[in-house]
N, C-alpha and C positions, 0 to 999 in steps of 0.2 A: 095837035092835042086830041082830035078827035080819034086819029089814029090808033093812039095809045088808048085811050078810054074802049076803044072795041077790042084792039089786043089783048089786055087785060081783064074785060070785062065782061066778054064775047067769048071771042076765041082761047084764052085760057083756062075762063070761069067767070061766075058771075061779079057783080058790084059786093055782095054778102061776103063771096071769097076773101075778096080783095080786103076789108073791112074787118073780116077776121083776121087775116093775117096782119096788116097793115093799120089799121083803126081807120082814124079820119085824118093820116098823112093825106098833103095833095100829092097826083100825082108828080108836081115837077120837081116838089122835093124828094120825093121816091128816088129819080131819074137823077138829081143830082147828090144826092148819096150815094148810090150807087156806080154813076161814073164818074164824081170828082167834079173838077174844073180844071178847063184848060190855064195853062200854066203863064200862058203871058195875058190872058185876062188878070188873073192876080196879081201878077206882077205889075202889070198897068194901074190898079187900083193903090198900092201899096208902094208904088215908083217914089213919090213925093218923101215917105221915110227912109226910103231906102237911098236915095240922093240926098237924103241930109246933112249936110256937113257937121252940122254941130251935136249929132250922136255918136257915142262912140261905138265903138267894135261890139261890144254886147248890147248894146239896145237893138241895134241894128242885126245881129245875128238873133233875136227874141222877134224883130218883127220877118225874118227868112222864117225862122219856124211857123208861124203863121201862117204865111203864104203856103207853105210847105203842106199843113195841114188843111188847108182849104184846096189843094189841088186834088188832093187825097181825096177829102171828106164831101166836099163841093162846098161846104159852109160852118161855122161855128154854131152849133143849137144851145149848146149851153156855155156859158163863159168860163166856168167854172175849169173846164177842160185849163184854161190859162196857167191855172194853178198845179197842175199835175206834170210827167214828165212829157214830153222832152223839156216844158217852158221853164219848172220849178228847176232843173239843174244849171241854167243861165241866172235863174234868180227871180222873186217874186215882183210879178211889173209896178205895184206901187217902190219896191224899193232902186229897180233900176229906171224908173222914170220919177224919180223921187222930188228932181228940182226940174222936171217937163211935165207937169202933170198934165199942160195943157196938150200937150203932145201925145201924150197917152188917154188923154180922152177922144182925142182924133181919132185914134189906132182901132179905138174900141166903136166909134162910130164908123168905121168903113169895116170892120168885123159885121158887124149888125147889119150893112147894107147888102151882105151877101144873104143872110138869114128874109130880110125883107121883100128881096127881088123875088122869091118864092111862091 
């Protein structure tokens, strides 16, 4: 971390730069916006719905997009992304976890744990 802090803050420009460009992002969210997340981290996080038998083939391809966009993104910042596409043309997740609610409130708590580890 220290590293990066002189990288950045040092040797590219100062802490003001950074703050300009950036606000008051940390930097490890910075770093994981930027590079994503490795792909069987999420996948590990996200196994237990994805091995779920009793989902069918669309809840379960709403939670690959997920994973898909956090390998991307490195994390969910705002939920609301849920509702836009790729998710909204699979279908809005209260109506395809309609009678899993409890299951989709999982979903959205291991969404968020990625947001927290930051």
């Amino acid at each position: 971390m220290k590293h990066l802090e002189n990288l950045l803050w040092i040797d590219l420009g100062s802490k003001d730069d950074y703050r300009i460009h950036f606000g008051d992002t940390p930097i490890t969210r910075l770093i994981r916006k930027i590079v994503g997340l490795d792909r069987e981290a999420a996948m590990a996080e996200f196994s237990r719905f994805l091995d779920d038998q009793s989902l069918n083939s669309r809840q379960i391809h709403f939670v690959e997009l997920i994973v898909d966009y956090i390998v991307k993104n490195g994390f969910i910042e705002d939920r609301k992304v849920l509702l836009q596409d790729p998710f909204k043309s699979v279908g809005s997740m209260s109506a395809l976890f309609k009678d899993k609610m409890n299951i989709a409130r999982e979903i959205l708590k291991t969404v968020d744990t990625f947001s927290e580890r930051l």
